[in-house]
N, C-alpha and C positions, 0 to 999 in steps of 0.2 A: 351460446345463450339464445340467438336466433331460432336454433334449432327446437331446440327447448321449449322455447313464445309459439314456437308453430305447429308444438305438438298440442299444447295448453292449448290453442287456439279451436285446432280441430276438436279438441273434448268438448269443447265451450258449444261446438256448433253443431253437434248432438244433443246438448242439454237448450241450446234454443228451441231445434225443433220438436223437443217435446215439452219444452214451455213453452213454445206458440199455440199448444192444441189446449192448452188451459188456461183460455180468456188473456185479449188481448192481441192486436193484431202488435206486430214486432217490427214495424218497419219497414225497412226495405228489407227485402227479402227476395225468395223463389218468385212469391204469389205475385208481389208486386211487379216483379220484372215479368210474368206472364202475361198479368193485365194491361202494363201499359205496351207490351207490343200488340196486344191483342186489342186495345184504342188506337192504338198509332196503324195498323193493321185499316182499322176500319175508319180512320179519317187521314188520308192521306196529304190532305191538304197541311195538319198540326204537323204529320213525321217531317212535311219540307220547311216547316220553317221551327221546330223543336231541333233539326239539323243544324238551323244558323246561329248558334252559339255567340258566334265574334257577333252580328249584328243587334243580338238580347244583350250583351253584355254594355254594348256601343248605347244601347237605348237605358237600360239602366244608370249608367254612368252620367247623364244627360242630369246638370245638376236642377236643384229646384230652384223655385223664383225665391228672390232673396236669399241664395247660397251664401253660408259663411265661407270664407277661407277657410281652408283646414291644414294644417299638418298632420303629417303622418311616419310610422314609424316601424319596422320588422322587429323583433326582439325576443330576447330569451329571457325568461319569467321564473325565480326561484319557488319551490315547492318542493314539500315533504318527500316528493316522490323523484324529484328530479327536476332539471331546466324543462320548462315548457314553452315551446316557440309560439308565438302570439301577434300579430299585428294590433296596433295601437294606433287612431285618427281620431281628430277630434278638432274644435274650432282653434284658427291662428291665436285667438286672443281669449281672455278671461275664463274662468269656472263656468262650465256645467254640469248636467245631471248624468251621470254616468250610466252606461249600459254593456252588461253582459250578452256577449253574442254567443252561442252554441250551433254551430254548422251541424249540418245534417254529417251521412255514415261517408261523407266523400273529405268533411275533415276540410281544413284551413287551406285554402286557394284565391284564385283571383277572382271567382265570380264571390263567394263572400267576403272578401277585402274592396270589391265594387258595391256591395251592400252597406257595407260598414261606411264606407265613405261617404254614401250619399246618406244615410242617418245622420251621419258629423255636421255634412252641410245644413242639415236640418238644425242643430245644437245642441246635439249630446258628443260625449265623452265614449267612445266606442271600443272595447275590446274582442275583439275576434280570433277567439284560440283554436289550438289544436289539442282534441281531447284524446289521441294516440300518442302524446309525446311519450308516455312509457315506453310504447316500442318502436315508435317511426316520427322521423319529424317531416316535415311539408318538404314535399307534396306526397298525399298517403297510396295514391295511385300516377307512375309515372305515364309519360306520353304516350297516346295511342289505347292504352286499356282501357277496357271496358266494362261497365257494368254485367252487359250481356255475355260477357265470358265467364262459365262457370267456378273455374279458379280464381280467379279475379275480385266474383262475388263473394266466393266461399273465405278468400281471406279477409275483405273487408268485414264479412259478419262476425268474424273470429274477434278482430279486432274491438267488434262494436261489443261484443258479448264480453270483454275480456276487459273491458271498462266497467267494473261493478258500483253500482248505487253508493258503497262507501267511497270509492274513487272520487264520484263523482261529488259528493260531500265534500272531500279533503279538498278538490278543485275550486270547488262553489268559495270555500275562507279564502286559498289561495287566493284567487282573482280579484276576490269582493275585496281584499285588504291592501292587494296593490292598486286598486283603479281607487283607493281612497288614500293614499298616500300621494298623487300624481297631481300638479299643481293645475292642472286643466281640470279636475274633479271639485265639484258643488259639496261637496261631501252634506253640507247643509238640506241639499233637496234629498228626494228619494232617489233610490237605483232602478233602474230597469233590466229583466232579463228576457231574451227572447231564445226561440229555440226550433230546429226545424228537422223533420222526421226522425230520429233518433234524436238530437238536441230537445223534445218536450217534455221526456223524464226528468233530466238534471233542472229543466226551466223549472219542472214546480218543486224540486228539491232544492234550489239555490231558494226561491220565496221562502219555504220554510226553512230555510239554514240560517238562512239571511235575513229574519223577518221582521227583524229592528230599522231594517236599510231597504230590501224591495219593496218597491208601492206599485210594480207594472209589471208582469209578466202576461206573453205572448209566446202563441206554440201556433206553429205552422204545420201544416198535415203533419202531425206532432203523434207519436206512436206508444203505445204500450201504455198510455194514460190511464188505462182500466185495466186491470185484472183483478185475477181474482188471489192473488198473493196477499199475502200480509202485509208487503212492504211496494202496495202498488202506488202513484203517485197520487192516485184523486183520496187519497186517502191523510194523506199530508195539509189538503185546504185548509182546513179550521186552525192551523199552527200557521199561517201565513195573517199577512194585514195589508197582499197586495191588492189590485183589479185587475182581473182577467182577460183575455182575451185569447180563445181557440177556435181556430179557420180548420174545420176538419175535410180531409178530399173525401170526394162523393165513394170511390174505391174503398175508401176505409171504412165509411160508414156502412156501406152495403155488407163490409165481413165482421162490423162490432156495429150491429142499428142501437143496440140499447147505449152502446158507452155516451153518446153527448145528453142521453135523458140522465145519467149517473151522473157527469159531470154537470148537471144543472143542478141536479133535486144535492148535492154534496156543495156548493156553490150556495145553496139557497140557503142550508142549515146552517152553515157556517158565517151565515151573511155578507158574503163576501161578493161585492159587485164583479159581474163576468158576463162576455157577450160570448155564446156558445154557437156558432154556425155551421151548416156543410156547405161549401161551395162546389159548383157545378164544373170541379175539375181533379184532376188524376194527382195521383200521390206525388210529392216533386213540381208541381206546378209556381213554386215560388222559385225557385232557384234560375236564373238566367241562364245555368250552360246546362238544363234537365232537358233531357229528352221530349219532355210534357209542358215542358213550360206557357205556361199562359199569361202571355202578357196584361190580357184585362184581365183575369181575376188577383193576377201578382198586383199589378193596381191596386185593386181593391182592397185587397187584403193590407195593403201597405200603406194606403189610407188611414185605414181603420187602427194601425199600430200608431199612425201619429194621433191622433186623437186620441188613443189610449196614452200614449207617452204625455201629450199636450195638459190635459187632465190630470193625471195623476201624479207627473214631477214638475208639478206648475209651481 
């Protein structure tokens, strides 16, 4: 069956790269892993400390003023498709507003189980899945491998490509209906979902799946938002009733300049409140253990989610 998934895989990563070349940048990918060694290349100062992982993660971790308690939890999550491995954190005591997490193509780990927690501290209800549990559960890349490895990459794209937009539908009920059965969930407030380079697609497919329950979605250097597909995401807005919120890296914008004028002028027609920006960093710059990782604009951007969260599951 292995064998099988990793043939399927390699089809799949034919038919990306020739759906990459018709609108829409795809994520992480070849390009992306060119460019950022190709920044990391020319500022040598971000490669030595985009290196210190354990130290971004230690700094992330670092709880906010007025931290709730939290509990937290590993688990296996029933769905159409099969158990899905998930971490679950959330405050020690009472309902809050619950929040769907989507990791970027590196999948459910501990630098996004250190995100998810320090959201909980904040006072939401945080689920932090794994969207390969069809074919791999945590961790989707073991010790030592590398992005930079071309096998490495090439299977992870397989995998991302091999999650299809219905997939990711069937996931978006699955999760939205457990994190509302869960005695830590508001079910009363809105949902939030957020979602980070290949995680942007399902974020705005979960708003419009979901769109009785999400009032917040957020995408971080959030990918393939535009195309020119039929079934591309900015296309889904007007069937949503969330506020937005997309942090697009300066990398992306330069190989899709028009997609954030699409995402505004689709935003505006559907009247749907959304703060549309590029920030002045590399694709992956939210993630504590990226290569790119930028502390101040991960800040920033993670500000900007609480406010969006603050506002709109108040």
């Amino acid at each position: 069956a292995r064998n099988r998934f990793s043939a399927h895989c390699r089809r799949l990563k034919i038919r990306y790269i020739l759906s990459s070349r018709h609108g829409g940048h795809a994520m992480c990918d070849d390009r992306t892993e060119h460019e950022d060694q190709e920044f990391l290349a020319n500022n040598p100062t971000r490669r030595a400390f985009g290196m210190m992982s354990a130290a971004a993660l230690a700094a992330c971790a670092t709880p906010p003023a007025n931290a709730a308690e939290v509990a937290e939890q590993d688990l296996r999550i029933t769905t159409p498709d099969g158990p899905a491995d998930a971490y679950f954190v959330h405050p020690a005591h009472g309902k809050h507003p619950a929040v769907l997490f989507w990791p970027d193509i590196f999948g459910l780990r501990p630098a996004t189980k250190t995100m998810g927690r320090r959201l909980a501290q904040s006072g939401y209800s945080v689920l932090v899945v794994n969207p390969f549990y069809r074919a791999t559960h945590d961790p989707v890349m073991a010790q030592g491998e590398s992005f930079a490895d071309p096998a490495v990459r090439q299977h992870l794209i397989g995998l991302m490509q091999a999650w299809t937009p219905d997939m990711q539908v069937t996931d978006a009920r699955a999760f939205g209906a457990w994190l509302d059965a869960q005695s830590a969930v508001d079910a009363h407030r809105g949902m939030g979902v957020q979602g980070y380079c290949m995680g942007g697609a399902p974020t705005f497919r979960t708003a419009a799946t979901l769109s009785s329950r999400v009032r917040a979605a957020a995408t971080f250097h959030g990918g393939g938002l535009v195309t020119d597909q039929a079934n591309s995401p900015h296309l889904l807005i007007p069937q949503t009733q969330a506020s937005f919120l997309c942090c697009i890296a300066q990398n992306d914008d330069q190989s899709q300049p028009t997609a954030k004028d699409t995402l505004r002028q689709a935003f505006d027609a559907a009247h749907r409140p959304a703060e549309v920006e590029v920030y002045p960093a590399q694709h992956g710059w939210c993630a504590p253990d990226s290569q790119v990782y930028d502390a101040t604009q991960a800040e920033r951007a993670w500000a900007r989610l609480l406010v969006l969260y603050g506002n709109a599951l108040a």
